[in-house]
C-alpha positions in Angstrom: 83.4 142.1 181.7 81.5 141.8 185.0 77.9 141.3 185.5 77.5 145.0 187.1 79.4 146.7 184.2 77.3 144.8 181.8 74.2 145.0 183.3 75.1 149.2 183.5 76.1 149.5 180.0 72.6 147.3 178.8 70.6 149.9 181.0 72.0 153.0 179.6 72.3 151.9 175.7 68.4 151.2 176.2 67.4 154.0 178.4 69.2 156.3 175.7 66.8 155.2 173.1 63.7 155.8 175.2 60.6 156.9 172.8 62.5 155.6 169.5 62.1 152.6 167.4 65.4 150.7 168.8 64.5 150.9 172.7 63.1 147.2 172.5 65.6 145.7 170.4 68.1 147.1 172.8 66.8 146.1 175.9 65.7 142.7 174.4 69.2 141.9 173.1 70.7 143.2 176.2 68.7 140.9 178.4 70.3 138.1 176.5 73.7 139.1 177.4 72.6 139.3 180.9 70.7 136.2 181.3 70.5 132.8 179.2 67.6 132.6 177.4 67.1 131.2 174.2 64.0 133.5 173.3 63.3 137.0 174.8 60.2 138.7 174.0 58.2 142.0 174.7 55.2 142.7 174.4 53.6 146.0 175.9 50.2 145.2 176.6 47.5 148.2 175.9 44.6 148.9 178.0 41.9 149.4 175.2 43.8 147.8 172.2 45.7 144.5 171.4 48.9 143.6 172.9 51.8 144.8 170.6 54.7 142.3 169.7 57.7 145.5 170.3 60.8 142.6 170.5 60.8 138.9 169.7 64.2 137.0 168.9 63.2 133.3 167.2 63.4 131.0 170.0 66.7 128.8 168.7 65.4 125.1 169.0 62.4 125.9 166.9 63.5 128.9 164.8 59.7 130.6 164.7 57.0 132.5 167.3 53.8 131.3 168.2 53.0 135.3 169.4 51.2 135.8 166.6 49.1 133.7 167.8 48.8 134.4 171.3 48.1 137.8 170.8 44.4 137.1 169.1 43.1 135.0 172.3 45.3 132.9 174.3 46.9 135.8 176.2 43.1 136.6 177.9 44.4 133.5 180.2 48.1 134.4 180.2 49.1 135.6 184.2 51.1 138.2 182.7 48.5 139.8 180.3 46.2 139.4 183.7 48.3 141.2 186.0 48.8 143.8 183.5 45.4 144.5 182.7 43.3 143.2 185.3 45.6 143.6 188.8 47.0 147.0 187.5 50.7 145.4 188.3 53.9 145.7 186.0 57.3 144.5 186.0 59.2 141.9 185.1 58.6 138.7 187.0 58.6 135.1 187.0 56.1 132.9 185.9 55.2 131.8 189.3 54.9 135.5 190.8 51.8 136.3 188.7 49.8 132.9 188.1 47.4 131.6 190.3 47.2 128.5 192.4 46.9 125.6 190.6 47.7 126.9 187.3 50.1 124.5 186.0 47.2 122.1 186.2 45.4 124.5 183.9 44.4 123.5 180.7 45.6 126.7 179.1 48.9 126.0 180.8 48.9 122.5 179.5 48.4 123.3 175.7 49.2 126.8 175.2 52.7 126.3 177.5 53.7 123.1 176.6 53.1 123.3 172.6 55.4 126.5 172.9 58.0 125.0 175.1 58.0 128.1 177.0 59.7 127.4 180.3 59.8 129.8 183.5 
């Protein structure tokens, strides 16, 4: 199957379940046929509330999340939390569309990102 026919059938299985319990799993597990990833996860951040954990697939090499974690402080320096909740700007995006200058040299960058093995 092509890319394009894939890509149209992942759309339309997860727009279909729009509003219902399975929307995330869908769209999570069809990003993975898209794209090679060994861990997808979504979160959908809240404006007055904590980020909620809606998908996560155990990243293979190390077979458990750290989100449970990140979700009770580290996200406050996370470039996608902050362009979600402080620069009003959604998407999906690369890690080097939302993060500031310099923020591989962050310290945040250097524990939180490295002791996940999270890579862009």
């Amino acid at each position: 199957m092509d890319a394009l026919t894939t890509f149209s059938r992942v759309v339309n299985e997860a727009t279909s379940l729009l509003g219902e319990s399975g929307f995330a799993a869908a769209l999570g597990n069809g990003m993975r046929e898209l794209i090679e990833a060994d861990d997808v996860s979504l979160i959908r951040y809240l404006y007055a509330d904590p980020p909620v954990i809606e998908y996560n697939l155990p990243p293979k090499r190390r077979g458990k999340t750290t989100l449970g974690r990140y979700i009770k402080g580290p996200l406050l320096l996370d470039p996608f939390y902050r362009a979600a909740q402080v620069d009003d700007c959604f998407g999906v995006f690369r890690l080097s569309a939302p993060a500031a200058s310099g923020f591989r040299e962050s310290e945040y960058f250097r524990t939180w990102h490295h002791e996940c093995g999270l890579q862009d």
